[in-house]
C-alpha positions, 0 to 999 in steps of 0.5 A: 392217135395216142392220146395227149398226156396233159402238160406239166404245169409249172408249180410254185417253191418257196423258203424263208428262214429267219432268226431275230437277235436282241442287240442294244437294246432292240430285236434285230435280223440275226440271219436270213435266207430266202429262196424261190416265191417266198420273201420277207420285207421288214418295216420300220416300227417304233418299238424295240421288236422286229417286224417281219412281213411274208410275201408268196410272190407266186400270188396264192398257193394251188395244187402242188406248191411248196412253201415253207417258212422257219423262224428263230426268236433269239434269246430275249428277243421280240419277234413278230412276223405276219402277212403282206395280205390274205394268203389264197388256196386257188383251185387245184387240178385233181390229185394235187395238193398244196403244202405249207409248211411253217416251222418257229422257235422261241428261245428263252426269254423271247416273245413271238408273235405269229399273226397272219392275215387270213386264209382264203379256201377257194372252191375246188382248193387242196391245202395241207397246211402245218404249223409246229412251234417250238418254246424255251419256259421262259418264252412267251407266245401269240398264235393266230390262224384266221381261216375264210370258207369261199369268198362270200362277196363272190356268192361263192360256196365250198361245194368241193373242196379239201384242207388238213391243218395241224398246229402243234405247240411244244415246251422243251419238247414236251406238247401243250397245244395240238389242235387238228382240222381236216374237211373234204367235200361239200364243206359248206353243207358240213359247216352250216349243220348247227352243231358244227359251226352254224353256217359260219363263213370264218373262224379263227384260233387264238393261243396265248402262252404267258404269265398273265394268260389267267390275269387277261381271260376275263378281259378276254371273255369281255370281248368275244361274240356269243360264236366264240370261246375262250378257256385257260388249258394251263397255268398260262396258257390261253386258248380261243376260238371265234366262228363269224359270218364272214371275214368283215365280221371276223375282224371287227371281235379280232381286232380288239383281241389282238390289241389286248394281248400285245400291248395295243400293237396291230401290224400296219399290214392288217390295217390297210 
């Protein structure tokens, strides 16, 4: 008998696209489109920036799923847009890889905050993952990609698995930031060599495009584990990186970071 071709599974897609205005005095949705297993929620705040939360209905993203997201800040606006919870890189079958696909734009005189909560790699996962943001010179920026090797509550270890990651940074067009992660195989064995990260279970990066980045990197500096690092790469710009144990460790120096570098203000999503 021939043999059986394995059955087509079924693979997530999903799109979200956002653009925020500034109207009497507060930032506002100006449009929105949303399709397939990506939504956004807006919770109420108390400020005069708009709060956006992702949610991936589809519960996680495995081999050959889709997902993109687009935002715009308007002119003048305030825009922040986070995660319902930690998205999660699930085990793919062979020679499938996941995609996402984050697009964002700020117009002049716009602040935009981009704050997802972690990124969780499975053992057996394949992610490529692509952030590009775009900014007018009057915008400003808070970038944050927080990254989880294995769930260490689960003993779990990343003996096989793969992650490609671009973040490009650009100011009318022009790059200020590019930073590239691309690791496949054992990634454990690879993380815990001392030159590389030490045996760190977690690692973010941190980019903060402002007037006062200068004015806030000694405050910065102040609060970051001996496993981190900050430096300022441009007049005022402002970059980061911080290696933990595990995600529990991670947060407990983020946290405090985050509330420097946006006025005290953390999305209730990262406190439950």
């Amino acid at each position: 008998m021939p043999r059986r071709e394995l059955a087509v599974q079924p693979r997530a897609r999903g799109a979200v696209e956002l653009v925020s205005k500034l109207a009497g005095g507060r930032s506002a949705v100006d449009k929105l489109y949303q399709a397939g297993s990506a939504k956004c929620l807006f919770p109420r705040n108390s400020c005069a920036g708009l709060d956006a939360v992702l949610l991936n209905t589809a519960g996680g993203v495995t081999g050959g799923d889709r997902l993109s997201f687009s935002a715009r800040a308007g002119t003048g606006s305030r825009l922040s847009v986070t995660t319902q919870a930690c998205e999660r890189a699930y085990r793919a079958h062979p020679g499938q890889v996941g995609q996402v696909r984050n697009t964002l734009h700020a117009e002049a005189g716009a602040r935009l905050n981009w704050l997802p909560q972690e990124t969780i790699l499975y053992n057996g996962s394949a992610l490529d993952r692509r952030l590009v943001i775009e900014m007018a010179p009057t915008a400003s920026l808070l970038m944050v990609e927080p990254l989880i090797f294995g769930r260490a509550a689960m003993g779990e270890t990343l003996t096989e698995a793969q992650f490609t990651d671009r973040i490009e940074i650009r100011r009318q067009g022009k790059p200020i930031f590019l930073d590239a992660t691309r690791l496949q195989g054992d990634v454990t064995a690879h993380l815990a060599l001392p030159f590389i990260a030490d045996g760190a279970g977690a690692m973010v990066v941190l980019v903060y495009v402002a007037e006062d980045a200068e004015a806030l990197l000694p405050k910065l500096r102040a609060l970051l584990p001996e496993t981190a690092g900050a430096s300022l790469i441009g007049d005022d710009l402002l970059v980061a990186r911080l290696l933990a144990q595990d995600s529990f460790v991670l947060r407990q120096s983020l946290l405090p970071v985050l509330r420097l570098l946006n006025n005290d203000d953390i999305p209730r999503c990262w406190m439950i």
